[in-house]
py3Dmol code that shows the C-alpha trace and the ligand (Angstrom):
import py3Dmol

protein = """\
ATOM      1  CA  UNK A   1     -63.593  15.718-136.748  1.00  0.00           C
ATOM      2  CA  UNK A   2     -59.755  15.319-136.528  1.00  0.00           C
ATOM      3  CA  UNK A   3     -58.458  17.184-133.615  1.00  0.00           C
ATOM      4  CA  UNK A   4     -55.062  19.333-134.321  1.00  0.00           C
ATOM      5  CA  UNK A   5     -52.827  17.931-132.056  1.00  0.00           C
ATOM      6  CA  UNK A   6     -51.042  20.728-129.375  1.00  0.00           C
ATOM      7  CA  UNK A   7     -47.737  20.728-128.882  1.00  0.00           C
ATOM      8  CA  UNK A   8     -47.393  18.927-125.255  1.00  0.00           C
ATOM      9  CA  UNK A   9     -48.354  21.675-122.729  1.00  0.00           C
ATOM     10  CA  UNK A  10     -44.761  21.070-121.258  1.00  0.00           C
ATOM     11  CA  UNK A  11     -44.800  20.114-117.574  1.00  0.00           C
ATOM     12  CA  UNK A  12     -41.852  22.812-117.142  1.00  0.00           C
ATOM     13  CA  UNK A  13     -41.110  22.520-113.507  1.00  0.00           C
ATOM     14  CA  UNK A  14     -39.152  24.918-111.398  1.00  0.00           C
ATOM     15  CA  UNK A  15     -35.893  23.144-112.501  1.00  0.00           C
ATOM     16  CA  UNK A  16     -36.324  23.212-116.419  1.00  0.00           C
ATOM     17  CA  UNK A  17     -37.152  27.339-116.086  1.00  0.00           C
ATOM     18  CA  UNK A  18     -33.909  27.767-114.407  1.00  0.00           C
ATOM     19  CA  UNK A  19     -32.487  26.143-117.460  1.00  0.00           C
ATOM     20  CA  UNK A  20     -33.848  28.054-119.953  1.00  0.00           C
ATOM     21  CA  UNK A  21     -33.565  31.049-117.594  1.00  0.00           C
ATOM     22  CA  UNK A  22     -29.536  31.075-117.631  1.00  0.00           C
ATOM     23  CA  UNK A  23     -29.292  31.030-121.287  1.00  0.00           C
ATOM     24  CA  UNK A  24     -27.773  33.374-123.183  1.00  0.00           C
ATOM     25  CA  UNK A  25     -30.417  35.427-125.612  1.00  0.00           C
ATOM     26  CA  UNK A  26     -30.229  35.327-129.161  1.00  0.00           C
ATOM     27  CA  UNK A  27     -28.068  32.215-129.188  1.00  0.00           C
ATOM     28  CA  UNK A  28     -28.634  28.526-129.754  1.00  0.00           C
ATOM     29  CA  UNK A  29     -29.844  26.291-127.295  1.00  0.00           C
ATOM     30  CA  UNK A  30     -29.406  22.546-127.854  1.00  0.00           C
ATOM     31  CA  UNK A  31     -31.691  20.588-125.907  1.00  0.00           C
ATOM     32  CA  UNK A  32     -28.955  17.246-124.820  1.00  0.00           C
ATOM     33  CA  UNK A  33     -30.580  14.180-124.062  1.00  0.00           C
ATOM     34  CA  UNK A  34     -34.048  15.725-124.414  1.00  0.00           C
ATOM     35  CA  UNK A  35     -36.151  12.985-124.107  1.00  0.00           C
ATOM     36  CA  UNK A  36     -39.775  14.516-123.549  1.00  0.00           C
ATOM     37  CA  UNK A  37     -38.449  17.856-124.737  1.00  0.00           C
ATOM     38  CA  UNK A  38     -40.142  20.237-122.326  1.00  0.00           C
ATOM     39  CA  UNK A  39     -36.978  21.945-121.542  1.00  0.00           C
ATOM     40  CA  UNK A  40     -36.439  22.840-125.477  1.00  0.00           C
ATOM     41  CA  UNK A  41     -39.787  23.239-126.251  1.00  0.00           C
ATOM     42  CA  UNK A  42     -40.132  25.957-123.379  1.00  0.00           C
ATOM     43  CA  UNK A  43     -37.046  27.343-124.411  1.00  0.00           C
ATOM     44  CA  UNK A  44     -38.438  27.501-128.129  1.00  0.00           C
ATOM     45  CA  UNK A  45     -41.810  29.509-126.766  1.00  0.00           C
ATOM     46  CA  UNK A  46     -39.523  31.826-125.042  1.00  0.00           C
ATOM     47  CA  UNK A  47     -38.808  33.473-128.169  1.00  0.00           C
ATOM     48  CA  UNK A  48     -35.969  33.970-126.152  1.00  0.00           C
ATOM     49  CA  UNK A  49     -33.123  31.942-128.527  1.00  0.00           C
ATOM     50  CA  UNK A  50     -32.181  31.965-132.145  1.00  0.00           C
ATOM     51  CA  UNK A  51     -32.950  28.046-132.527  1.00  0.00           C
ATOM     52  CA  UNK A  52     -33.712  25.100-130.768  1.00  0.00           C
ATOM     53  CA  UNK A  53     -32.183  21.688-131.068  1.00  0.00           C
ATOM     54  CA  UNK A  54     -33.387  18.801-129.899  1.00  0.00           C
ATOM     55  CA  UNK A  55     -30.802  15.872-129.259  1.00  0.00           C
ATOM     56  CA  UNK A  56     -31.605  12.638-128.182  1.00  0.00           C
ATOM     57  CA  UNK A  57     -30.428   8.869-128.900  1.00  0.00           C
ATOM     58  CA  UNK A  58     -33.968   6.932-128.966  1.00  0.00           C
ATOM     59  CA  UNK A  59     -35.075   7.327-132.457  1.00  0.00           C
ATOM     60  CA  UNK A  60     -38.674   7.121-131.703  1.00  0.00           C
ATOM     61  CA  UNK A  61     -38.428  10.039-128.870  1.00  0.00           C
ATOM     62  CA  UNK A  62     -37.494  12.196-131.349  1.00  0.00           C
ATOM     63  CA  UNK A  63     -39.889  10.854-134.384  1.00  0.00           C
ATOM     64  CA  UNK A  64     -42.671  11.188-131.464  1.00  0.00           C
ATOM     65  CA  UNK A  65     -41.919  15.544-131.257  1.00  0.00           C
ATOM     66  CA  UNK A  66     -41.470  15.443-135.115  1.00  0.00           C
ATOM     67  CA  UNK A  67     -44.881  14.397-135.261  1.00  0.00           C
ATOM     68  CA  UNK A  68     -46.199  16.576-132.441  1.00  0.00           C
ATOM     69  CA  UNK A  69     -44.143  19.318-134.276  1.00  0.00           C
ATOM     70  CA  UNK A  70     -45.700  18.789-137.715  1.00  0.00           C
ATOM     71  CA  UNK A  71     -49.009  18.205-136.084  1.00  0.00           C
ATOM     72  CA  UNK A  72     -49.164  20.955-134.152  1.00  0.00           C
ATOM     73  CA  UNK A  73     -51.074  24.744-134.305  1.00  0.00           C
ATOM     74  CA  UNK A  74     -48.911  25.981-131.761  1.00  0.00           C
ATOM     75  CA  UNK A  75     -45.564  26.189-133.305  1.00  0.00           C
ATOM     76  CA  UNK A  76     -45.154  29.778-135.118  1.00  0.00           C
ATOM     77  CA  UNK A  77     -43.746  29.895-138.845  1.00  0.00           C
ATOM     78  CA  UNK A  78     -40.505  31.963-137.370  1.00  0.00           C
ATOM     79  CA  UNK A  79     -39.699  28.972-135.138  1.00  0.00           C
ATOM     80  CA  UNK A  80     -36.699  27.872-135.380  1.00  0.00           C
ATOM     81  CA  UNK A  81     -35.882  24.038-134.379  1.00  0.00           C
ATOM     82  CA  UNK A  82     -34.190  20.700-135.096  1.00  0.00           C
ATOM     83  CA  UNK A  83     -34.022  17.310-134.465  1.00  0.00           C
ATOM     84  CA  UNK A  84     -30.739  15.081-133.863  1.00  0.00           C
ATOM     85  CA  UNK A  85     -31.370  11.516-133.629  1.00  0.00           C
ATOM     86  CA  UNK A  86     -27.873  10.795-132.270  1.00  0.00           C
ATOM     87  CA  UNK A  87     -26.331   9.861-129.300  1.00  0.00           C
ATOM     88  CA  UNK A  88     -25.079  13.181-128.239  1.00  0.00           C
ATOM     89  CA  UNK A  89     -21.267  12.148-129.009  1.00  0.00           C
ATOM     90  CA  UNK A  90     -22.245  11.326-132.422  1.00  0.00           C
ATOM     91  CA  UNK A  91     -23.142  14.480-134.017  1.00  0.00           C
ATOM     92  CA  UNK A  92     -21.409  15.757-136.810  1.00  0.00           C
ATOM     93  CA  UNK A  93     -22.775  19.214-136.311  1.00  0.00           C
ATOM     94  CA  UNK A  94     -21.386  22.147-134.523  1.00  0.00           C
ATOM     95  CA  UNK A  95     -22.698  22.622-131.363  1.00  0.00           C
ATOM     96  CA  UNK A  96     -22.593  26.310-130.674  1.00  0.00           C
ATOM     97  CA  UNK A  97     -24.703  28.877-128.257  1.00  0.00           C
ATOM     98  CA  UNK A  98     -25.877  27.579-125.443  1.00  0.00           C
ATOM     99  CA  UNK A  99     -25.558  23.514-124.349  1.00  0.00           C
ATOM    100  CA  UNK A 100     -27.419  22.289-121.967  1.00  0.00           C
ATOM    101  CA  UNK A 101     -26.838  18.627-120.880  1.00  0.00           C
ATOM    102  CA  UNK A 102     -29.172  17.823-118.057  1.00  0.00           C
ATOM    103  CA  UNK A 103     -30.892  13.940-116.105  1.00  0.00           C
ATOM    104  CA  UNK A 104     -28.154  11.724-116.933  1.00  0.00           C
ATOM    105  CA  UNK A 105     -24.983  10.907-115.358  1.00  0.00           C
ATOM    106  CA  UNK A 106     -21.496  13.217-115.063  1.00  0.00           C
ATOM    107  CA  UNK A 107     -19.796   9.957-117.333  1.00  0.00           C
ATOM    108  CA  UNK A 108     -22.216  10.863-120.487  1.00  0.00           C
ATOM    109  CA  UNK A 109     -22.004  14.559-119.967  1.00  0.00           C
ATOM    110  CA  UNK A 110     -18.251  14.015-119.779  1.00  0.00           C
ATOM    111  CA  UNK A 111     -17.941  11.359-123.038  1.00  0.00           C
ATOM    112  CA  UNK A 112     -20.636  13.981-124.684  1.00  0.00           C
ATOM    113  CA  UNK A 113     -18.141  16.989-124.028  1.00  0.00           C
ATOM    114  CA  UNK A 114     -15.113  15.052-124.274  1.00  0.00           C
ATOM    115  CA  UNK A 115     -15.990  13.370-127.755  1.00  0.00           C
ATOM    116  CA  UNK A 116     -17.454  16.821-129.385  1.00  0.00           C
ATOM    117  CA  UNK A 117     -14.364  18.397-128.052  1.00  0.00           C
ATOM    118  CA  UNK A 118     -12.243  15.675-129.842  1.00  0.00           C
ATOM    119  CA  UNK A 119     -14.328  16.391-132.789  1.00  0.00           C
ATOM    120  CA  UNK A 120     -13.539  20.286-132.854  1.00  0.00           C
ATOM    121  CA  UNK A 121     -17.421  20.213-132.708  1.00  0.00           C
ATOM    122  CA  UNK A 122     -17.985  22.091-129.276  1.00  0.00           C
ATOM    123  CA  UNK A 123     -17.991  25.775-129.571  1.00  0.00           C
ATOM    124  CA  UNK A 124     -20.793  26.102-127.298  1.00  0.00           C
ATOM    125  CA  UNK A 125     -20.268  29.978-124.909  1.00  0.00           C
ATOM    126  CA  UNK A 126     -22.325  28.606-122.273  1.00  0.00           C
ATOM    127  CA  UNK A 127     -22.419  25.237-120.430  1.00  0.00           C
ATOM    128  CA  UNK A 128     -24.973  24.540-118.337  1.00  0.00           C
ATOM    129  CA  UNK A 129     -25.027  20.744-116.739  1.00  0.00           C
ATOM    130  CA  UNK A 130     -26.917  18.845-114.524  1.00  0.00           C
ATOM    131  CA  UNK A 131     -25.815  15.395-114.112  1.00  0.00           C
ATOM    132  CA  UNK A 132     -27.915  13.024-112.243  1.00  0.00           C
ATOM    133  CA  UNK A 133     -25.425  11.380-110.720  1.00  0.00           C
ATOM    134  CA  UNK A 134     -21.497  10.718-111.328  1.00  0.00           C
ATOM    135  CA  UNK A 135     -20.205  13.858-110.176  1.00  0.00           C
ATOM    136  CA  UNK A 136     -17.355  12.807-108.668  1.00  0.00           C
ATOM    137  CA  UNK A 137     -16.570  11.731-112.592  1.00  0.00           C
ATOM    138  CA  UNK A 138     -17.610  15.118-114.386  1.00  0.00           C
ATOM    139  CA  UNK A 139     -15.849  17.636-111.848  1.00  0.00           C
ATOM    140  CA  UNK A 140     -12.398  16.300-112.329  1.00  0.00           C
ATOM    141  CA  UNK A 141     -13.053  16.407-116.292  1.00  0.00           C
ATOM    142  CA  UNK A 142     -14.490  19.740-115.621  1.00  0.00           C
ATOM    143  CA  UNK A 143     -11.633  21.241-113.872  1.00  0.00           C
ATOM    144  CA  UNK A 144      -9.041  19.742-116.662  1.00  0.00           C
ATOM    145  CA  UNK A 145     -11.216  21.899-119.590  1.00  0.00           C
ATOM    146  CA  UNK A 146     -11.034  24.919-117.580  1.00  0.00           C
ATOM    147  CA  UNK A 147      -8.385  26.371-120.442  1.00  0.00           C
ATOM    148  CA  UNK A 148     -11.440  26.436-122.480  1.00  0.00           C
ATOM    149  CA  UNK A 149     -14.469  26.588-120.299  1.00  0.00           C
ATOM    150  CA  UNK A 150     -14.741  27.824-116.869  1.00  0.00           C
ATOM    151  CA  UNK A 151     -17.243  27.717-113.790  1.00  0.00           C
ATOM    152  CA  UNK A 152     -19.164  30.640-113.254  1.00  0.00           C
ATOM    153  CA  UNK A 153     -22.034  29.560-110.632  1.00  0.00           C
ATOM    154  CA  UNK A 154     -23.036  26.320-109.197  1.00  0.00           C
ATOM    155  CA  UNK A 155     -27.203  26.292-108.614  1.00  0.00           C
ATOM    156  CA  UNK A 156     -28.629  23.882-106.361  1.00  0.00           C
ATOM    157  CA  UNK A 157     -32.252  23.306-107.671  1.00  0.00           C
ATOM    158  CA  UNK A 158     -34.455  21.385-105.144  1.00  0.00           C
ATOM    159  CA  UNK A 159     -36.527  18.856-106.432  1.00  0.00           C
ATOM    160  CA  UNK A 160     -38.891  17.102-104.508  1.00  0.00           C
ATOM    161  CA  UNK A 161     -37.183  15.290-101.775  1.00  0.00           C
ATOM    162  CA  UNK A 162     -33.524  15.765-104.309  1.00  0.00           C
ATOM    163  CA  UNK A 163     -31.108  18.418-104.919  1.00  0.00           C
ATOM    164  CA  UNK A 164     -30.069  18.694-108.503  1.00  0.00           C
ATOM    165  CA  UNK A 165     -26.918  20.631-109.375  1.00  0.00           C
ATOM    166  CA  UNK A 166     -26.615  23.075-112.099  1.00  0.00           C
ATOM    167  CA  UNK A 167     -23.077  23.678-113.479  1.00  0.00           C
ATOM    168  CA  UNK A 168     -22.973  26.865-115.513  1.00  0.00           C
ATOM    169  CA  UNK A 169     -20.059  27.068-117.164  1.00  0.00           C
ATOM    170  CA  UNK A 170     -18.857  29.893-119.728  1.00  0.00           C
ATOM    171  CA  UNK A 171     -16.261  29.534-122.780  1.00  0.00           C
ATOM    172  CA  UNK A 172     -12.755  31.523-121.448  1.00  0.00           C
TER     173      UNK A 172
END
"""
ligand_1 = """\
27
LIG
C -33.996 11.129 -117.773
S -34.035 11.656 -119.426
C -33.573 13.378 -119.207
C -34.618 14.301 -119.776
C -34.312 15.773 -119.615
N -33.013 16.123 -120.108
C -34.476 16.241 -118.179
O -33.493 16.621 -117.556
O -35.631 16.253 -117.705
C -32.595 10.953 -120.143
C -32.582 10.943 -121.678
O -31.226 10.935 -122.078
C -31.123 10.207 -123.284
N -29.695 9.878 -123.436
C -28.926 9.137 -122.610
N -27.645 9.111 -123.048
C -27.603 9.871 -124.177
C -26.570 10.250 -125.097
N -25.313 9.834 -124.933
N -26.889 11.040 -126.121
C -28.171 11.467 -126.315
N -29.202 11.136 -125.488
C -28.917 10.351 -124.438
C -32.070 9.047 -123.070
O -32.454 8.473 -124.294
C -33.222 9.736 -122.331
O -34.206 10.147 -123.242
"""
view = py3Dmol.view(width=600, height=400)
view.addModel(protein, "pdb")
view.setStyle({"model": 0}, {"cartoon": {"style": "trace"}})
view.addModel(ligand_1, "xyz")
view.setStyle({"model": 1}, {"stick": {}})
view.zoomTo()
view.show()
């Protein structure tokens, strides 16, 4: 007999909660560079957001939660989610809510922000990055956006031997 596949029991480790734990409620959250997609997926069976989107640039990271998506007996009929194949800077959709960009670099948060910006795409309320490295790029960008977003709380979420950051940044 054909098993039903489950959605991935997400490995959601103390650093993805805190993500999904400083969104706002009843808002968006986009998923940035999602690759596995625990952090949306755990922020989808929060019940917590209005929709979940799911952005990433490998076409077959995405294709592979499509088909764990359409697969799956876990995800509820009032679900609400979607997939971006698109390097983050490339949508043509407006990215509003919540926007979390987290595990790569401050230069592709900051070309991600910058280029949606550009685009009149980003009218996200709540920021909430986590750059990997390059911050000495992304905090200068940062502090030139600050007519339109500023820094509410910096989180320092250990990890293993690391320390990530999380930059939580609301719209003025
Ligand atoms: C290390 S994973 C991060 C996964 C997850 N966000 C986390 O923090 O655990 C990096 C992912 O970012 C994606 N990525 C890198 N640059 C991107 C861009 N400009 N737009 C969309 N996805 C991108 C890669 O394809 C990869 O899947």
């Amino acid at each position: 007999m054909k098993s039903i596949a489950k959605l991935p029991k997400p490995k959601v480790s103390e650093r993805m909660k805190i993500f999904v734990d400083h969104g706002i409620d009843q808002l968006p959250y986009w998923d940035f560079c999602c690759d596995h997609g625990y952090i949306g997926i755990h922020a989808l069976k929060s019940e917590r957001f209005s929709e979940v989107h799911f952005v990433d640039q490998i076409p077959h990271i995405i294709e592979r939660l499509q088909a764990l998506f359409a697969q799956s007996d876990k995800v509820k009929p009032e679900y609400k989610y979607f997939f971006h194949i698109a390097a983050g800077e490339d949508l043509i959709t407006k990215v509003e809510g919540n926007c979390l960009i987290a595990g790569v670099g401050g230069t592709t948060i900051k070309v991600i922000l910058e280029t949606l910006s550009q685009k009149d795409l980003l009218h996200a309320k709540r920021l909430l990055l986590s750059p990997h490295l390059d911050e000495h790029i992304l905090n200068p960008f940062m502090e030139s956006f600050n007519d339109r977003y500023k820094l509410m709380e910096k989180i320092e979420i250990p990890e293993g031997k690391r320390v990530r950051p999380l930059y939580i940044y609301d719209r003025t």
